[in-house]
N, C-alpha and C positions, 0 to 999 in steps of 0.2 A: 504494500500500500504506500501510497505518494500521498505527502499533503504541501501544499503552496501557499505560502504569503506573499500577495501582490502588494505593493505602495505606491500611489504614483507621489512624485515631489512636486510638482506645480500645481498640483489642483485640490480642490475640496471634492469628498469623493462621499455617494449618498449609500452607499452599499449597509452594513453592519458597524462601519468604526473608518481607520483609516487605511485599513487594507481588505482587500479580497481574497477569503480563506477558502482555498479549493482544497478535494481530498477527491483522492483515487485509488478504486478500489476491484482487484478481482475478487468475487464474491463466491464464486465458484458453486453456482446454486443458491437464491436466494430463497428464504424462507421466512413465515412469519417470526420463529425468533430472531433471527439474523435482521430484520428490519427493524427491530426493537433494536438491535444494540447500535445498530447502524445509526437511527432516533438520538438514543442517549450520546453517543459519539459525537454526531452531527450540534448534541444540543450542549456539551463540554466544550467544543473545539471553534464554536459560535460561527459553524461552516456556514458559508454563503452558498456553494456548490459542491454537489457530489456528483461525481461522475464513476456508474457502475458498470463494470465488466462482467462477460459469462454470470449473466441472470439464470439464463437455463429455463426460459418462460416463453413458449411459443402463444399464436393467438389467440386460442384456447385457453390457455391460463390467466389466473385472476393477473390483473396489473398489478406491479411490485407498491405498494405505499409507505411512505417515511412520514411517521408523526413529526410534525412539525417543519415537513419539508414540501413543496410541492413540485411532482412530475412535469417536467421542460420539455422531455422529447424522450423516445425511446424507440428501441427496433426489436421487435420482437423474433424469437429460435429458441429454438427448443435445443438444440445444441451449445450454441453461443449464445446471444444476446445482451444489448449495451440502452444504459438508461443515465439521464440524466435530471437532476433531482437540484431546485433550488431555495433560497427563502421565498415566502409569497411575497414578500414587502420588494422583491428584484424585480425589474419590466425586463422585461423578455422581446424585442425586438423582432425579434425573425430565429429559425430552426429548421437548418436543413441537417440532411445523412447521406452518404452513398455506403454501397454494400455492395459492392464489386467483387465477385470470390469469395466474400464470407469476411472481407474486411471489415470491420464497422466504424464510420466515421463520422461522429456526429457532432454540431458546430452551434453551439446558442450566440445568436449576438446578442449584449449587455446594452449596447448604447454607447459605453466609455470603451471597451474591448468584446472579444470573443474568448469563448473557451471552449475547447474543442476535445472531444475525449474521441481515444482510436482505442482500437482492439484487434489485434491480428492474429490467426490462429497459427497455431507453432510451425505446421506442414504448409499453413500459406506462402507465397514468395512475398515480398513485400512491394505493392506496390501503392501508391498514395495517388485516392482519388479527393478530389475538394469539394468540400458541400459548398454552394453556390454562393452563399455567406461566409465563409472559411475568410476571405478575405477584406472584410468590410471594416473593420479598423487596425489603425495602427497599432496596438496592442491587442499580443494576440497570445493565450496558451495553450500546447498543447501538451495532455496526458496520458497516459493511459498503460495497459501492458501491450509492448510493441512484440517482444520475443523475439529478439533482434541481440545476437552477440555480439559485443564489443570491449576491446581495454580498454575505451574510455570512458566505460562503465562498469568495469571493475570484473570483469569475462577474462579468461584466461587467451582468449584470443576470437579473430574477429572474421566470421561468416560473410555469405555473401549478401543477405539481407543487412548485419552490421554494416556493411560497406553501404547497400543500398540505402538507407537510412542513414548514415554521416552524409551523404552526398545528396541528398533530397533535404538535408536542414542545411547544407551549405545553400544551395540554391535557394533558397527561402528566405538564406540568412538568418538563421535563428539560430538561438544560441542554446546548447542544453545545462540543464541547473542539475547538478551533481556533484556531491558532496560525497570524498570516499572514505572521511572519517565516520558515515553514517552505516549502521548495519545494512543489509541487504534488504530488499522488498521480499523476495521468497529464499526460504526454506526448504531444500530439497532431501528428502528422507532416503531417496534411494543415491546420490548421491554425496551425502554425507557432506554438503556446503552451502552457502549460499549465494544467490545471483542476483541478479538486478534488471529482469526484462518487463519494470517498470518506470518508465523515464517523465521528464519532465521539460518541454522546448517553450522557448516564448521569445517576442518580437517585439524589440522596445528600446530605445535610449534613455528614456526618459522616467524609467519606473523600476525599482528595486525589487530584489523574490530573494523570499530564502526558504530554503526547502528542508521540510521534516518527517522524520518517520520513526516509527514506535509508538505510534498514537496505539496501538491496538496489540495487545500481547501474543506473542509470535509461539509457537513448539517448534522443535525442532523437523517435525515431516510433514510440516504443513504451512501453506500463506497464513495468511491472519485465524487467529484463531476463534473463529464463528462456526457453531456447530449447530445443525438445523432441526 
């Protein structure tokens, strides 16, 4: 799991306080208790945004709900599936997605920025499709679990998606917020370490982030530890 503090320095900013608290999350199957903890986390960490990975909720299944949060956009799979979740007191602008492959790309614009949560599934190649919106302001985040190896995210070495992914945020110009004195986002049981194929990119001069994790207590062979 990824969490973000956005700042900008020139402006008075109407969100929660003076930054924008995103948090990113593969849920690995969401469930009503898993929504509750999600709730209390969301309602601790005074998230502005959550952005959910692998719901696991095709269109048949009830829609995911967070007390205290309201549903922005979502793509429903029963396989995968990616949801995004805000304060009600946030205007919401415009919500596009593409799902090109099974990639999930979805793009809220704020007003003052976007935030964009991706999802890739691991046997995907990576390719980056733009929801229509992706680009409508100068500040821009994007998060999500890419699954994409890289050392300069803390991989013992760097795939061809790694590559395609440094090379699609050069082009974009974006910059990734990664911090390797930080634990890992996952927790591998059968490989005995951890990784980081949750990232964090944003587009800006002008606005400061710093990036946290451990909001949610981890086991050793498992992501976050939510259990349904």
């Amino acid at each position: 799991m990824e969490s973000n503090r956005l700042t900008n320095k020139n402006s008075k900013r109407s969100f929660s306080g003076p930054a924008l608290i995103t948090i990113s999350i593969n849920i690995e199957g969401i469930s009503p208790n898993k929504e509750d903890i999600l709730a209390q986390l969301c309602k601790e960490t005074s998230c502005d945004v959550l952005c959910i990975q692998e719901t696991h909720r095709g269109n048949e299944s009830r829609t995911p709900k967070i007390s205290g949060m309201r549903l922005a956009a979502i793509r429903s799979h029963k396989k995968y599936g990616s949801a995004i979740f805000t304060k009600p007191s946030i205007d919401i602008i415009s919500s596009e997605m593409t799902e090109v492959d099974d990639i999930e790309v979805i793009t809220i614009d704020l007003g003052k920025c976007t935030v964009t949560s991706v999802y890739k599934p691991p046997n995907s190649p990576l390719k980056f499709h733009k929801p229509k919106n992706s680009a409508a302001r100068n500040v821009r985040i994007i998060l999500g679990d890419f699954n994409c190896y890289s050392t300069s995210w803390g991989y013992s070495e760097t795939n061809d998606d790694g590559h395609a992914l440094e090379a699609w945020a050069v082009s974009e110009e974006l910059s990734l917020i990664h911090d390797h004195k930080l634990p890992p986002s996952f927790n591998s049981g059968r490989w005995k370490r951890g990784y980081n194929p949750d990232l964090i990119f944003k587009l800006s001069d002008q606005t400061s982030y710093r990036s946290e994790e451990d909001l949610i207590s981890r086991k050793p062979t498992e992501q976050p530890s939510l259990k349904g």
